[in-house]
N, C-alpha and C positions, 0 to 999 in steps of 0.2 A: 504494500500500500504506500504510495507516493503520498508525502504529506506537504503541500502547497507552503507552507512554512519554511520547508528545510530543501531548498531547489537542489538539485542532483545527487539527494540521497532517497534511494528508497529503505522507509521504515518496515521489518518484519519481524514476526519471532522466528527466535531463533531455533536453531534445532540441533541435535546432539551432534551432526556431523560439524556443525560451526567451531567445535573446538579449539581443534589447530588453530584456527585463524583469531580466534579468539586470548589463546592461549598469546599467541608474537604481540597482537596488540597492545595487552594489559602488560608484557614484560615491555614492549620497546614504552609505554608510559612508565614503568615504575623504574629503569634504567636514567631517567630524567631527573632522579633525587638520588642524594649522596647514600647511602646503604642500603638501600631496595633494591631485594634481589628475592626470586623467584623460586618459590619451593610446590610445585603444581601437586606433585603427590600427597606432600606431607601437609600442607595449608591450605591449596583451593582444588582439592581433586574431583567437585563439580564441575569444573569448567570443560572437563570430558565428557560431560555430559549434563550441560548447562540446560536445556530444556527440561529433561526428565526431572531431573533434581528440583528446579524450581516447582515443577506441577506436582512434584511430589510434595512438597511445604509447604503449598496450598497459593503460589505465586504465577509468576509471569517472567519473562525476559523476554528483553526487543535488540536487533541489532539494526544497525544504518551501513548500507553499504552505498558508496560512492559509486553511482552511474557510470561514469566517467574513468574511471579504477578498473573493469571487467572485473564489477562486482563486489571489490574488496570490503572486507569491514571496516569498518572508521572510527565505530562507536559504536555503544552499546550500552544497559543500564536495566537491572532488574528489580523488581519488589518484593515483598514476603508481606504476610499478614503481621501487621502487630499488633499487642496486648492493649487494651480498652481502645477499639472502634481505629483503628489507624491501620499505615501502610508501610513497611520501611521498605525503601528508597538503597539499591544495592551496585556494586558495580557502574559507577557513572565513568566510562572513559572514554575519551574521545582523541583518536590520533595527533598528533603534531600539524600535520598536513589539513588536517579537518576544523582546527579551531577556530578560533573567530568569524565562524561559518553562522553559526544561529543553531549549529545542531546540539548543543550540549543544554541549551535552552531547552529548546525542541523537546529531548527527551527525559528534562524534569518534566517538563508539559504533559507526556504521556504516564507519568508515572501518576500525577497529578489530577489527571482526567481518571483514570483508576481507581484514587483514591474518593471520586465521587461519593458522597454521602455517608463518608466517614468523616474524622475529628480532625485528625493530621497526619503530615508525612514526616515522618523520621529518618535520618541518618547518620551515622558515624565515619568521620571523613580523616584520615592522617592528618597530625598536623604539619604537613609539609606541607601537603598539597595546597599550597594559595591561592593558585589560578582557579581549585574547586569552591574555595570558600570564597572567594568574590562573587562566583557566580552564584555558589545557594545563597550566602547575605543578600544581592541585589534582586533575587526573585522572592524575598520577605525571611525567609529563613532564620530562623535565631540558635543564635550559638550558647548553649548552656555551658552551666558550669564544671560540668564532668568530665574528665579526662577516664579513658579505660586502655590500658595496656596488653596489649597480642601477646607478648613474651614471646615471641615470632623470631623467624630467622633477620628478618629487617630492621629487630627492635621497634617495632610498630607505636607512638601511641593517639589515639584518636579522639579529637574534638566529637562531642556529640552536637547533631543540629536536630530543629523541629519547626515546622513549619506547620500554622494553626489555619485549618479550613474553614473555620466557623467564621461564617460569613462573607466567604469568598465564595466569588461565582468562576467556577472551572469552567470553561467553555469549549467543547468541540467545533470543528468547521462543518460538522454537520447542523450542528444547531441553528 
């Protein structure tokens, strides 16, 4: 599904075979910060099988492949159900080559429109990642007080955000 928003990416979910490709994305982003480094088996061994897994947790995952690319993924961004009426907000990467595109917008938007008729969306972002936290802060997002540590091979530790639906109108292009 071509989303009028996001010109030369098509939005779809993804599916188990999307790994690979999913797999180089999320290392050549986390290779962009000084000790981020990739343990697929031991930390994210969903992402071979990113579809399944999600549906199996009661979620979703979308990826964006660039038209123009023969097809490549660009970006990508999954959710899970959270605890009292919410959605968290999962995997938001978007290539080097794809940023400043409107796509990383784009796909809090679909996480977003998901989260339709619940409370809010949730996340937990590194705090490295600056480029992420600009964009959840400028889409309303608030950054609480809780730091939560991975103990991970990256030494991970991550800002939590949330962002309050109550009384925001989520709008599709269908509407």
């Amino acid at each position: 599904m071509t989303d009028p928003g996001t010109p030369a990416f098509d939005l779809r979910r993804a599916r188990d075979s999307d790994g690979p490709q999913l797999i180089e994305l999320i290392e050549r982003v986390w290779v962009e910060y000084p000790g981020c480094v990739m343990d697929v088996d031991g930390e994210v061994p969903e992402l071979r099988r990113i579809a399944s897994a999600h549906a199996e947790w009661g979620g979703d995952f979308l990826v964006a492949e660039r038209l123009a690319e023969q097809r490549r993924i660009v970006g990508c961004v999954g959710w899970l159900p959270a605890p009292e009426r919410g959605l968290e907000l999962r995997k938001l990467y978007v290539a080097a080559s794809a940023r400043k595109s409107g796509l990383g917008s784009a796909l809090c938007t679909r996480v977003e429109r998901a989260a339709r008729g619940l409370d809010f969306v949730e996340l937990w972002s590194d705090t490295r990642f600056e480029d992420a936290h600009r964009l959840y802060e400028g889409r309303g997002y608030r950054r609480g007080d809780e730091l939560r540590e991975l103990h991970d091979l990256s030494g991970s530790v991550e800002y939590y955000y949330r962002l309050s639906l109550q009384g925001r109108v989520i709008r599709s292009r269908d509407d």
